[in-house]
TORZA-451930 format. One record per residue: residue in one letter; x, y, z of N, C-alpha, C, CB in turn. Coordinates in steps of 0.1 Angstrom, whole numbers, padded with zeros to 4 digits, always signed. Atoms other than C-alpha are relative to their C-alpha. Last residue first. Glycine has a CB too. Example, Ala and Ser with C-alpha at 12.3 -4.5 7.8 and 13.67 -1.06 7.14 Angstrom:
TORZA-451930
S-0009-0011+0000+0137-0011+0071-0008+0011+0008+0004+0005-0014A+0009-0012+0000+0123-0045+0078+0009+0012+0000-0010+0000+0012
This chain:
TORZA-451930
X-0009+0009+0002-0243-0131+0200-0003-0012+0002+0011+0003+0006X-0003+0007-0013-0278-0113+0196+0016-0005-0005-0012-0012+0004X-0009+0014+0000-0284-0091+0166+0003-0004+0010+0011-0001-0005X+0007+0009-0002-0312-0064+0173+0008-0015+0000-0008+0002-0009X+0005+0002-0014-0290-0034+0180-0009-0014-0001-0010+0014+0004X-0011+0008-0005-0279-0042+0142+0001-0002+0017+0013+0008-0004X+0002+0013+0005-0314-0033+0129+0014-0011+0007+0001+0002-0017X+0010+0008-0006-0316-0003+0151+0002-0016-0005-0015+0006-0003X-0002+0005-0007-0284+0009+0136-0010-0003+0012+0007+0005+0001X-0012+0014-0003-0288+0000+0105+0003+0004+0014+0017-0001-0011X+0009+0011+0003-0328+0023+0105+0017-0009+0001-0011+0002-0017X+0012+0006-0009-0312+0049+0121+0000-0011-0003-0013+0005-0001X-0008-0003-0007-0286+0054+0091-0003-0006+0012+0002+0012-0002X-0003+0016+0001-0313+0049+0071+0012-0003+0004-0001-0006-0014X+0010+0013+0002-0330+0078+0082+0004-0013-0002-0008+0002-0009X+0002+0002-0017-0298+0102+0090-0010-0014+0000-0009+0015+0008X-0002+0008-0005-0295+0095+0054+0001-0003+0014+0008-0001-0005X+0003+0013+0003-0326+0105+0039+0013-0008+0008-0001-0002-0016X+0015+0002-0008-0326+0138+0058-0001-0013-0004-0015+0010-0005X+0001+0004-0014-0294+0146+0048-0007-0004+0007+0001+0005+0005X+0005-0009-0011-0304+0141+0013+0006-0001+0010-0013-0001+0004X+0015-0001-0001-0283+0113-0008-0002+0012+0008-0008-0014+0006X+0006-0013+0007-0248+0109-0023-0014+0000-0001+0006+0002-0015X+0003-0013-0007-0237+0093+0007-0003+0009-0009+0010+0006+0008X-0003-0014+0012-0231+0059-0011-0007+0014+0011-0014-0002-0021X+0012-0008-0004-0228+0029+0015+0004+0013-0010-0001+0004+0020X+0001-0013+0004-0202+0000+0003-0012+0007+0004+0001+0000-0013X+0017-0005+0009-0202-0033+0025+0006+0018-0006-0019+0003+0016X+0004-0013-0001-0169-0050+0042-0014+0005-0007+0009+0008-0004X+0000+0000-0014-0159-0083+0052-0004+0014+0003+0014-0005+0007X+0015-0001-0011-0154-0092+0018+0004+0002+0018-0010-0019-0001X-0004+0000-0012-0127-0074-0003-0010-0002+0009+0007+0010+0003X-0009+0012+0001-0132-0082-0045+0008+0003+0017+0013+0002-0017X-0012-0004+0007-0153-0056-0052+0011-0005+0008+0002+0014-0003X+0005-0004+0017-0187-0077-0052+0012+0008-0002-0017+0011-0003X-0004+0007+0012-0174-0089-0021+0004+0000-0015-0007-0005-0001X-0011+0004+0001-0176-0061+0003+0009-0010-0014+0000-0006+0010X-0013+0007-0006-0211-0063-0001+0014+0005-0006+0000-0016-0002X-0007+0007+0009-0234-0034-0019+0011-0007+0007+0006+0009-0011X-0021+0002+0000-0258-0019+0006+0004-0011-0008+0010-0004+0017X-0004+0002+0008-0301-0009+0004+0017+0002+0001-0007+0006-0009X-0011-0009+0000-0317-0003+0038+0011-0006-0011+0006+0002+0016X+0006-0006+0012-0354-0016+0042+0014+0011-0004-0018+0009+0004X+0000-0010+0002-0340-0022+0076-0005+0008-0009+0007+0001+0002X+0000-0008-0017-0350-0054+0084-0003+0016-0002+0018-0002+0010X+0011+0010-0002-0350-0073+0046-0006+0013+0014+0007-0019+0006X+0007-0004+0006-0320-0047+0034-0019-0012+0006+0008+0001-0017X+0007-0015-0002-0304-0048+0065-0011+0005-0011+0013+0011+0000X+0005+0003-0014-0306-0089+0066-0005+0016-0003+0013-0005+0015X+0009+0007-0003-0291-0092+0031-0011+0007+0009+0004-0010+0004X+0006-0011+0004-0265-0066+0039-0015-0003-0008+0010+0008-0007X+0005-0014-0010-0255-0089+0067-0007+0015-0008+0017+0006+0009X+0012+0007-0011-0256-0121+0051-0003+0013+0003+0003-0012+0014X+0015+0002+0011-0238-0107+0017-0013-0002+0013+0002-0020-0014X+0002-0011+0002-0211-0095+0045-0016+0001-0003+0009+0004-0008X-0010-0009+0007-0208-0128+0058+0000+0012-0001+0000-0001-0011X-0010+0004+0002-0221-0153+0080+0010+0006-0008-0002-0010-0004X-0005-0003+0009-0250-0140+0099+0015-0001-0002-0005+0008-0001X-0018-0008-0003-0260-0164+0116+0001+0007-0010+0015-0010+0000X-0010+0005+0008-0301-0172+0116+0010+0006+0002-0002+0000-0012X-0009+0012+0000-0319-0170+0147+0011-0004-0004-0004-0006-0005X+0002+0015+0004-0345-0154+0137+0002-0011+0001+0000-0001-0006X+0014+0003-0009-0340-0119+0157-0001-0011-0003-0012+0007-0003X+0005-0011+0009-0299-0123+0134-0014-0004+0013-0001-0003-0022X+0015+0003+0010-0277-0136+0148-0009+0011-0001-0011-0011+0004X+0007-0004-0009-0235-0128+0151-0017-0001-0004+0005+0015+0004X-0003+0009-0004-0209-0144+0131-0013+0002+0016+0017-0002+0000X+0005+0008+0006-0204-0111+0112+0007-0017+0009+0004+0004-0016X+0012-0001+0002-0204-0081+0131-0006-0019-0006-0001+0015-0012X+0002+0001-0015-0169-0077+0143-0019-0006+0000+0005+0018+0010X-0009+0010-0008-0156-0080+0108-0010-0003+0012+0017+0006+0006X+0009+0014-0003-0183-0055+0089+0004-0013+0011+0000-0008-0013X-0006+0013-0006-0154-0031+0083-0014-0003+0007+0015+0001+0013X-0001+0009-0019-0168+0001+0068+0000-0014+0000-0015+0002+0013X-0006+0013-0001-0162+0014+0031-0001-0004+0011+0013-0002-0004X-0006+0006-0005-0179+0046+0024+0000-0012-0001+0001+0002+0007X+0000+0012-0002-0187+0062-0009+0006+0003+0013+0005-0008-0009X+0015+0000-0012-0193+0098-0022+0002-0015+0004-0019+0004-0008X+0010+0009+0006-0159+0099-0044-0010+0004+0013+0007-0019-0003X+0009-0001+0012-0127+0114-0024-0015-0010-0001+0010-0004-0012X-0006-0017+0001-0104+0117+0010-0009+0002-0013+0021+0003-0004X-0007+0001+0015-0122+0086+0027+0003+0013-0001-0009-0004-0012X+0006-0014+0005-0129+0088+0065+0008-0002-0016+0005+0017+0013X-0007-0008+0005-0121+0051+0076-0007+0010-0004+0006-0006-0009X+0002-0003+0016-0153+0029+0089+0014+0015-0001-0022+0006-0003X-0011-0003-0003-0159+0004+0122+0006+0006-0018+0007-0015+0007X-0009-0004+0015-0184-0016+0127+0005+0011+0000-0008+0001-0013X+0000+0010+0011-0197-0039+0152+0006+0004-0008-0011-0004-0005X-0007+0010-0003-0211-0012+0179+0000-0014-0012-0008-0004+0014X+0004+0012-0001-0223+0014+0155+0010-0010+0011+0001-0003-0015X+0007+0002-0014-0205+0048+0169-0010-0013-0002-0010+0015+0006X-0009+0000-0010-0182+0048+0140-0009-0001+0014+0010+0013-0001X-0004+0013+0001-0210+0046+0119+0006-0007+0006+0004-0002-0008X+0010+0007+0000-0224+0078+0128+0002-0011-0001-0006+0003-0008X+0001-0003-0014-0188+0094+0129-0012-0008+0001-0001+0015+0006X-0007+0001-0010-0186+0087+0096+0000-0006+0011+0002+0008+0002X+0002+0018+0001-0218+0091+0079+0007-0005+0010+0005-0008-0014X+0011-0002-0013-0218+0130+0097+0002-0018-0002-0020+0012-0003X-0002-0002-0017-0182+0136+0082-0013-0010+0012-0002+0020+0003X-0009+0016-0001-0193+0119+0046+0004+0005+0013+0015-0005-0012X+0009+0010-0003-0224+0145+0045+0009-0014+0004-0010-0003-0012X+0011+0002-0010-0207+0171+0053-0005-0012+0002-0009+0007-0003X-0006-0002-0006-0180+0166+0029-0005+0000+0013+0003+0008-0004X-0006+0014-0002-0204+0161+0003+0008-0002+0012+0009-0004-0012X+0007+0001-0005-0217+0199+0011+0003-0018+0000-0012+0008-0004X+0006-0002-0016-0186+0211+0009-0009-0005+0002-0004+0011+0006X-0004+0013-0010-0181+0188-0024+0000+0007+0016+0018-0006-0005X+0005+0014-0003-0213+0203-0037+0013-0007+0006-0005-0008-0015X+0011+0001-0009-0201+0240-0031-0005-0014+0001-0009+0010-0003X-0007-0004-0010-0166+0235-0049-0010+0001+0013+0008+0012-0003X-0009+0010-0004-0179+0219-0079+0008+0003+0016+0011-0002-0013X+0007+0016-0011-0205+0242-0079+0003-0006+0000-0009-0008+0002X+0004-0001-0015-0183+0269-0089-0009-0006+0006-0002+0009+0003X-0001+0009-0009-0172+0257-0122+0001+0000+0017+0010-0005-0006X-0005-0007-0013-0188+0285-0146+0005-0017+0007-0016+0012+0011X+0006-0009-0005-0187+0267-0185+0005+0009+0019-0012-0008-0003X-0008-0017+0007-0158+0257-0205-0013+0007+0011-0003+0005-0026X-0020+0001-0003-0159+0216-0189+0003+0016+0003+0013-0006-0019X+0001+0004-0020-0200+0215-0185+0014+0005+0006+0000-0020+0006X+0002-0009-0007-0206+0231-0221+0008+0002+0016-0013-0001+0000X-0008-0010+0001-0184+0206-0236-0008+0013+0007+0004+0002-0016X-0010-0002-0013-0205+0182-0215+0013+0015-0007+0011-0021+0003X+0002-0006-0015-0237+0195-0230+0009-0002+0011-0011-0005+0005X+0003-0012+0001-0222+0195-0270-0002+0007+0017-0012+0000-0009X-0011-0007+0001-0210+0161-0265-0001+0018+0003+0004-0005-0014X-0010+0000-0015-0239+0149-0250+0013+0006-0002+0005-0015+0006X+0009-0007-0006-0261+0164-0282+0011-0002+0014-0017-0008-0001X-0007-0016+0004-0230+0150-0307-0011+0007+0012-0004+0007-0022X+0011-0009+0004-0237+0114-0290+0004+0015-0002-0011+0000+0010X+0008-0003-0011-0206+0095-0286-0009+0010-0005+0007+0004+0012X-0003-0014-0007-0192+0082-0318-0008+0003+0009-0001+0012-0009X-0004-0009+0006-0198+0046-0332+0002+0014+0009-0009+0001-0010X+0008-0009-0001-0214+0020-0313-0002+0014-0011+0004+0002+0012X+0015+0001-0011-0200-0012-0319-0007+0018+0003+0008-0008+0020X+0005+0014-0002-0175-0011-0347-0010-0008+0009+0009-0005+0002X+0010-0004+0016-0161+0025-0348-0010-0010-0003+0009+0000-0016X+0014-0013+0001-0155+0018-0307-0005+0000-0010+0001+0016+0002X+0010+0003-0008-0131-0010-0313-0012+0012+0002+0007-0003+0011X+0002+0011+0005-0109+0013-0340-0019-0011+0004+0015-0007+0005X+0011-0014+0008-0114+0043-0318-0002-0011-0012+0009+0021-0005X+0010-0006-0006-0093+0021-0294-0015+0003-0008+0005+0012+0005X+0008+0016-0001-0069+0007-0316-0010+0006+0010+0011-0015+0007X+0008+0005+0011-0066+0046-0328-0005-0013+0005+0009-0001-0013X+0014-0008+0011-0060+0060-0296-0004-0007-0008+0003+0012-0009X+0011+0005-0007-0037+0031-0283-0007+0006-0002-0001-0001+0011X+0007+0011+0010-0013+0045-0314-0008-0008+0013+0012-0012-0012X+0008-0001+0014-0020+0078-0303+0000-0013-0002+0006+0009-0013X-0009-0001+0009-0005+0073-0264-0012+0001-0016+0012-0013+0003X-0007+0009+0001-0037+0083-0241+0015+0001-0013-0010-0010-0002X-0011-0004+0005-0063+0099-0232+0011-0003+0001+0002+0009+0000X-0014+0004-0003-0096+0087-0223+0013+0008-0005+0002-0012-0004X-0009+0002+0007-0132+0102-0224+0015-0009+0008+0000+0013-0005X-0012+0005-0002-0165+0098-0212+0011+0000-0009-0001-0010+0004X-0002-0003+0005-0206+0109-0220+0020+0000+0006-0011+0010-0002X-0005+0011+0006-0234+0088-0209+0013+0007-0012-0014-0009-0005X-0002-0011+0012-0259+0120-0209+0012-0011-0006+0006+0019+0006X+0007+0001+0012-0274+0101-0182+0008-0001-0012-0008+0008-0001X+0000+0011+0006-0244+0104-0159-0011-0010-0007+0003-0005+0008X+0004+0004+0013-0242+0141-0157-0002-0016-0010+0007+0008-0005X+0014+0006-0003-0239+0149-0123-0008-0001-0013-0010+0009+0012X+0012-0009+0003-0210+0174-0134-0014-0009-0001+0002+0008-0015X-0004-0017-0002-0178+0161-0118-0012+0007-0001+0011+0006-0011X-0004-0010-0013-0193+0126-0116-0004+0009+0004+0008+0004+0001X+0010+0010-0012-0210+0115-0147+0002+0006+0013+0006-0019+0003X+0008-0009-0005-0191+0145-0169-0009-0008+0011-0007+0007-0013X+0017-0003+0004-0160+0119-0176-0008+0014+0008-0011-0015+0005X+0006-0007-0004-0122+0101-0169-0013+0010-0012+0012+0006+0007X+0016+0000+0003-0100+0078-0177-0004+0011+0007-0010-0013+0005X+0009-0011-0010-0063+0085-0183-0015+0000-0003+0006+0017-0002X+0015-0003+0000-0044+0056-0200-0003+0009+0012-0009-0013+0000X+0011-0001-0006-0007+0054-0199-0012+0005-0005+0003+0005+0008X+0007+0013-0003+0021+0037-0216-0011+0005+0009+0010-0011+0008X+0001+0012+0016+0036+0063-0236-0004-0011+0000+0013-0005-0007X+0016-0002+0007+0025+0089-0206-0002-0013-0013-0003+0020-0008X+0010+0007+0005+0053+0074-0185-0013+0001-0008-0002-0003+0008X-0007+0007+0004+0077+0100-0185-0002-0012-0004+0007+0001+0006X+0003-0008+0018+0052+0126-0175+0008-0010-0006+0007+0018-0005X-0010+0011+0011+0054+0103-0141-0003+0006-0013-0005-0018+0000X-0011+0005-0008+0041+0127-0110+0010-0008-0011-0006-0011+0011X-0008-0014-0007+0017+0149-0128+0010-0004+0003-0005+0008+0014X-0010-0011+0012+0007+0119-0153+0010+0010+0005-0011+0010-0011X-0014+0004+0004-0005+0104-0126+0004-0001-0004+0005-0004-0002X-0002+0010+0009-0031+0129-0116+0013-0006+0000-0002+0004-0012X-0011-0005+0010-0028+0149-0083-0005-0010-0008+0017+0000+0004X+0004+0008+0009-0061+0159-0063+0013+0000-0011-0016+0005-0006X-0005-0003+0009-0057+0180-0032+0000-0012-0010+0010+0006+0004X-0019-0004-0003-0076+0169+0000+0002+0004-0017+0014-0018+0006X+0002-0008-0016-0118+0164+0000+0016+0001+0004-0011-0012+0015X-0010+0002-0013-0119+0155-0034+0001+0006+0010+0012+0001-0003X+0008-0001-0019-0150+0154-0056+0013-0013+0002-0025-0008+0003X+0004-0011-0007-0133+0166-0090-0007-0001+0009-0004+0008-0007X-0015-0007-0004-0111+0136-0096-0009+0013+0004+0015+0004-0016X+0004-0009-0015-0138+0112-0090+0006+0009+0002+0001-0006+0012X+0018+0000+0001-0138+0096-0128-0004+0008+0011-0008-0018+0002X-0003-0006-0012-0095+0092-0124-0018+0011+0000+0018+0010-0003X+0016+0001-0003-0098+0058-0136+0002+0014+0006-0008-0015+0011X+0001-0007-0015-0054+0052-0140-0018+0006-0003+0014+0017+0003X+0009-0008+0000-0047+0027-0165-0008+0010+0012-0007-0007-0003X+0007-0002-0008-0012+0020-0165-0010+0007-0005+0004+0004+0008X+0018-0012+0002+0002-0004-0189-0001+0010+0014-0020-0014+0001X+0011-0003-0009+0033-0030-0176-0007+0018-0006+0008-0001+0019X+0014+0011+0004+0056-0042-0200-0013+0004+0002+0000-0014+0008X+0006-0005+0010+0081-0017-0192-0009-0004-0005+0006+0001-0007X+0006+0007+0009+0086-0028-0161-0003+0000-0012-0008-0001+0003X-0008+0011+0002+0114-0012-0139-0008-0011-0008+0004-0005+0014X-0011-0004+0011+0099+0021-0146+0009-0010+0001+0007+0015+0002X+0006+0003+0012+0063+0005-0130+0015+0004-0009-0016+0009-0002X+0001+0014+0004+0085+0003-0095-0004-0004-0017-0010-0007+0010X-0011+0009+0000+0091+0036-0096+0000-0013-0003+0006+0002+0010X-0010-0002+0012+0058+0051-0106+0012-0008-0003+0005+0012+0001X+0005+0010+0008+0043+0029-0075+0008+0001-0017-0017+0003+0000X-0009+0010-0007+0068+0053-0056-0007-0011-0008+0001-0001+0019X-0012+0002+0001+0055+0083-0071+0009-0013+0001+0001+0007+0007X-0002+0003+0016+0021+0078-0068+0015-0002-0009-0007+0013-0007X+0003+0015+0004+0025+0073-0032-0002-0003-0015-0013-0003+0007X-0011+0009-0010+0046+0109-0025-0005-0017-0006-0003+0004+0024X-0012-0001+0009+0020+0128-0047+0010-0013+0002+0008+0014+0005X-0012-0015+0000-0005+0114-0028+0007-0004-0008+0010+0005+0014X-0014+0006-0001-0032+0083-0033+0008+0015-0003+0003-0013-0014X-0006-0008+0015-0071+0088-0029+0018+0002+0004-0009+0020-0005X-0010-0004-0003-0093+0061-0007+0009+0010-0014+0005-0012+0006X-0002-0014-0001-0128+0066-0018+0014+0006+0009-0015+0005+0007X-0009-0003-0014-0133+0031-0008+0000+0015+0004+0016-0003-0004X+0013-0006-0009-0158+0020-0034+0005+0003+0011-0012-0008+0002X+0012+0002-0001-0149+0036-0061+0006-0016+0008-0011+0002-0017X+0009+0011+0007-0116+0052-0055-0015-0005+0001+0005-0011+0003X+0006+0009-0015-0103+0086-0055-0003-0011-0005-0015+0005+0009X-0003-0010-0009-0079+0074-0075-0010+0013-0002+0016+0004-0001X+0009-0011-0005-0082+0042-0094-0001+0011+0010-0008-0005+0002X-0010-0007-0010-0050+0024-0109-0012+0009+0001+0017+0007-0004X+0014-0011-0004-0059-0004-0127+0003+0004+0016-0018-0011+0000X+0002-0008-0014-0022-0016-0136-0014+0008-0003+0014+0014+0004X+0003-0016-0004-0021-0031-0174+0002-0005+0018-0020+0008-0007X+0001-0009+0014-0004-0058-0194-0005+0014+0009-0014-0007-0013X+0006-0016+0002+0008-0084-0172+0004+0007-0007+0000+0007+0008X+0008-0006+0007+0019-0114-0185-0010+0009+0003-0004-0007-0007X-0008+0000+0009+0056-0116-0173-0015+0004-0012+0010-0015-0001X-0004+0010+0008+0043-0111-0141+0000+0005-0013-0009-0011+0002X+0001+0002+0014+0036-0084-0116+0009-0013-0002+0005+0013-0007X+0014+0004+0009+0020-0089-0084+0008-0001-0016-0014+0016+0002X+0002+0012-0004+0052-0087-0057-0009-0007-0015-0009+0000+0015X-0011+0005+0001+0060-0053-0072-0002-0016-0002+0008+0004+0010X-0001+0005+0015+0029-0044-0066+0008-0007-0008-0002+0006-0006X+0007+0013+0005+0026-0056-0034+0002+0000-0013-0013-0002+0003X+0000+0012-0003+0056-0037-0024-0005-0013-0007-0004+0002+0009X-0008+0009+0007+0050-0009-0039+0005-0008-0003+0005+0000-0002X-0014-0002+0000+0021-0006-0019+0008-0004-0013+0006-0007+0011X-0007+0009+0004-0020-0004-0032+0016+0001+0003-0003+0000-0013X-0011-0004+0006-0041+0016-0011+0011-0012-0005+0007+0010+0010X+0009+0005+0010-0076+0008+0010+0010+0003-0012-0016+0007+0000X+0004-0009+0008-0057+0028+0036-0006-0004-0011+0010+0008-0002X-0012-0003+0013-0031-0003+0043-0010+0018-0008+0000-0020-0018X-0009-0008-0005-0053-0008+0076+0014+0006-0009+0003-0008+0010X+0003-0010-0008-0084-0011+0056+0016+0003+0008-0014-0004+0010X+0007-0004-0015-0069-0037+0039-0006+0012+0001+0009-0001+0011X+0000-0015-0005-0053-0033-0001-0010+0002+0013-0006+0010-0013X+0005-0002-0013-0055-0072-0012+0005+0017+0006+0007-0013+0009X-0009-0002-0007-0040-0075-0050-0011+0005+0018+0012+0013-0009X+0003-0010-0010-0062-0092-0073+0013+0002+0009-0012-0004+0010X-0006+0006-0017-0047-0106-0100-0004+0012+0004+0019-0005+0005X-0009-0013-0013-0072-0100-0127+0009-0011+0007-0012+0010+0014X+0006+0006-0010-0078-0127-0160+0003+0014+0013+0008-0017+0003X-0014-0001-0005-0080-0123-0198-0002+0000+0016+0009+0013-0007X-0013+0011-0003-0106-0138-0219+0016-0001+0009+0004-0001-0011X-0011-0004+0012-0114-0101-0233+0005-0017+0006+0013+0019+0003X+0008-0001+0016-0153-0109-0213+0014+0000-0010-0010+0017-0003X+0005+0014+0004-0131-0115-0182-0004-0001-0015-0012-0005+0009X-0017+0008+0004-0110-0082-0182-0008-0015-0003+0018-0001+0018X-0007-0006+0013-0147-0063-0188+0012-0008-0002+0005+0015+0001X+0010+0003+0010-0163-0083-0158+0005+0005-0013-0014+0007+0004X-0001+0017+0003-0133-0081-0135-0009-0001-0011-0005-0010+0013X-0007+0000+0006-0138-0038-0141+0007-0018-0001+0006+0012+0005X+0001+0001+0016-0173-0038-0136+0012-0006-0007-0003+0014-0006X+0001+0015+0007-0169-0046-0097-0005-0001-0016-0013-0007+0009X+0007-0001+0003-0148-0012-0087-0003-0014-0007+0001+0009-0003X+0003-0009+0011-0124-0021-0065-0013-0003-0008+0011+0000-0010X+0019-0001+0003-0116-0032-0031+0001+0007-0011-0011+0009+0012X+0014+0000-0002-0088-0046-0042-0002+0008+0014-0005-0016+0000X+0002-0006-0016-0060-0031-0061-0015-0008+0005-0002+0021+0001X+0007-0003-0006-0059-0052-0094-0003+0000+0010-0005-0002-0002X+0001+0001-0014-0034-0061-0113-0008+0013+0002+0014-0001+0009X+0002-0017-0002-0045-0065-0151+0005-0006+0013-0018+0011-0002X+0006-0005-0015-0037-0103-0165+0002+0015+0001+0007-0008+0014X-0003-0013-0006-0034-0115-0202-0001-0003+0017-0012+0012-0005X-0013+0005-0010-0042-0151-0206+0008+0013+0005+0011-0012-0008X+0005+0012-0010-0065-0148-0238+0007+0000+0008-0002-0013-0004X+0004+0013+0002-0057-0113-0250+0002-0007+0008+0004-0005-0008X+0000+0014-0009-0058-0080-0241-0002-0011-0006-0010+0000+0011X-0015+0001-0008-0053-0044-0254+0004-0013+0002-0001+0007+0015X-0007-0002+0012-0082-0032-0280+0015-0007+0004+0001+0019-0004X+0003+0009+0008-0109-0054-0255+0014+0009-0018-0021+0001-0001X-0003+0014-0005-0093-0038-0224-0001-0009-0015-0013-0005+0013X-0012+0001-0005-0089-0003-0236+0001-0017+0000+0000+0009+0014X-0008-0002+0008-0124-0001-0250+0016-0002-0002-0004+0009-0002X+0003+0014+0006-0140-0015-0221+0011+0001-0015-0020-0003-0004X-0010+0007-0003-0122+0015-0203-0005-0019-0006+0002+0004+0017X-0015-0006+0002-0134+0041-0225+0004-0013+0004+0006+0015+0009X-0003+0002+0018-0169+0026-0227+0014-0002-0002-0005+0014-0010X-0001+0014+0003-0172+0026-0190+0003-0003-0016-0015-0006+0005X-0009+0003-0003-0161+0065-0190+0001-0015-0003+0001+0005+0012X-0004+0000-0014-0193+0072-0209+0014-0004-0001-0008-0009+0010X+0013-0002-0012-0203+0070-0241+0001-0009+0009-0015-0002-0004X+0004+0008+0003-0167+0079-0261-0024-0001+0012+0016-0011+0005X+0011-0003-0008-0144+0105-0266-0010-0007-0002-0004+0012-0002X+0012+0009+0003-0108+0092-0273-0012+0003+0010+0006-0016+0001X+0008-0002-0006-0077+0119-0266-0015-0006-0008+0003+0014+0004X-0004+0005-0014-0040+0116-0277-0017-0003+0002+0010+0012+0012X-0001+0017+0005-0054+0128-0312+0006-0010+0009+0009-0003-0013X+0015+0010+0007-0068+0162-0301+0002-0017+0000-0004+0004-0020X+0005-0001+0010-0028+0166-0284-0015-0004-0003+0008-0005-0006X+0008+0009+0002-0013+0167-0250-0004+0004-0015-0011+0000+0011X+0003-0001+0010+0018+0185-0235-0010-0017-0003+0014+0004-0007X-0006+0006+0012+0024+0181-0202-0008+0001-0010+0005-0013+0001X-0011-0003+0001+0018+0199-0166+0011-0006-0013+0002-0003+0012X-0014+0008-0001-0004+0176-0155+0012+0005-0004-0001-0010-0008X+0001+0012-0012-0037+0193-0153+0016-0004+0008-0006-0017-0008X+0000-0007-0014-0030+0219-0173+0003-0002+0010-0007+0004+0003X-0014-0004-0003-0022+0193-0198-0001+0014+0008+0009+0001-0013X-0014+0010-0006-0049+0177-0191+0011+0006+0000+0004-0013-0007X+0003+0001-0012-0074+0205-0198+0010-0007+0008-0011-0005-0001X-0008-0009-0004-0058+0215-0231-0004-0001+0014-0003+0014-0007X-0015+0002+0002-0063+0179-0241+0007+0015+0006+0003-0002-0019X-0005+0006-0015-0104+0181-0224+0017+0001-0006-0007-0022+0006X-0001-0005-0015-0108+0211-0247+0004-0010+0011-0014+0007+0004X-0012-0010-0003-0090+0199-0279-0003+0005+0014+0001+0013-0012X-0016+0008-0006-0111+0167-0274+0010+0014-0002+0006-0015-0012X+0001+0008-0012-0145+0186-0274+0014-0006+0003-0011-0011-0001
């Protein structure tokens, strides 16, 4: 299993990898708890692009250590600059969470932008990167790792990634990392000590997943593709909201802004996001994750990895429910 994802990466990337670079764990979440709790102590900080995924505050907290968020708008592409990051680091940062596509934006970062974050990180040495790259095979543009761009940095980098995704295998609870060796071992250290080895049965069905045919990775993301065009445009014609076409991941991200401060049939204001996806799930019987929960309110997450037929339906169903808000 680890010689095949190591000969995988370095296909990938275009650099030499080894078995012992490469920690196989249950799931991707494992990998990157594992990271945090072999890496971090009390007063650490990670920078952190926001809108991101909401596990990863919960893991740096539990190690006692803290995020700086960094703000990544909608009009920035849901994308971290060099700029900010630049701005963001301090003396005790330890890592960069660097997700590409992302969860829950599904914004994904070019050659050209990985590059230029690279630069700034080669004036830090201090500074980690963990790059989450969990969505790499549902991309709707070309998919570079950050290893491709900075081989020069691999002595400080983490590469997440799993069968959840790529191969709709997120039972099976089956994730790896790869990395410098001696973060391997402290890693695999932490892991021997709470769980122990990932299941030899998952192991066995994702090594199938990696070596086997991979041509429905190319028919499910056409048909993902589809379904994030039709969300889109669909949303985009909500009066109130207002939604970027992502390049990866099954997620959108739509702007809420124009929406919130407006009532509800009852009366009540709605005041936030939490109010407004409140409201749709009450009204609409239409399940959404605020803005908040990854650290940019004013927006909501919608997953499109459902039927066509289910989301036209609840699709319907928010924009009847928002037809109902008075100013």
């Amino acid at each position: 299993m680890r010689a095949t994802i190591a000969a995988q990466v370095a296909a990938l990337a275009g650099i030499s990898c080894d078995p012992a670079q490469v920690i196989v764990s249950t799931g991707a979440k494992q990998v990157l708890s594992n990271a945090f709790l072999a890496t971090l102590d009390p007063g650490d900080e990670v920078i952190m692009p926001a809108p991101y995924w909401t596990s990863y505050g919960d893991m740096i907290a539990f190690c006692e250590a803290r995020i700086t968020p960094v703000s990544c708008p909608a009009e920035a592409g849901f994308l971290l600059t060099p700029k900010a990051l630049n701005a963001a680091i301090t003396p005790r940062t330890r890592w960069l969470m660097l997700n590409t596509p992302g969860n829950p934006s599904g914004a994904m970062y070019t050659p050209d932008q990985l590059r230029a974050l690279a630069e700034v990180l080669r004036a830090h040495p201090h500074v980690w990167i963990l790059a989450d790259e969990i969505y790499q095979h549902i991309a709707y543009e070309d998919f570079t790792s950050f290893l491709a761009v900075a081989p020069d940095l691999a002595e400080r980098t983490l590469i997440v990634n799993g069968v959840s995704k790529a191969h709709a295998m997120t039972g099976w609870r089956l994730g790896w990392g790869i990395g410098p060796v001696p973060l391997i071992k402290a890693m695999l250290a932490v892991q021997g000590q709470s769980t122990s080895g990932a299941s030899s049965i998952s192991q066995a069905a994702a090594l199938a997943a990696l070596t086997g045919p991979q041509d429905h990775l190319l028919s499910r993301n056409a048909a993902f593709r589809d379904r994030r065009d039709f969300v889109v445009e669909t949303i985009n014609a909500m009066p109130g909201l207002s939604c970027l076409t992502p390049q990866g991941a099954f997620y959108v991200f739509p702007s809420c802004h124009d929406v919130i401060g407006r009532r509800r049939p009852d009366g009540q204001a709605i005041e936030s996001d939490a109010d407004l996806c409140d409201y749709l799930l009450q009204e609409a019987l239409v399940a959404l994750v605020p803005g908040r929960a990854f650290g940019l309110p004013g927006h909501f997450r919608l997953s499109y990895a459902y039927s066509s037929e289910d989301l036209t339906e609840g699709l319907a169903r928010i924009a009847h429910a928002l037809a109902a808000l008075t100013d």
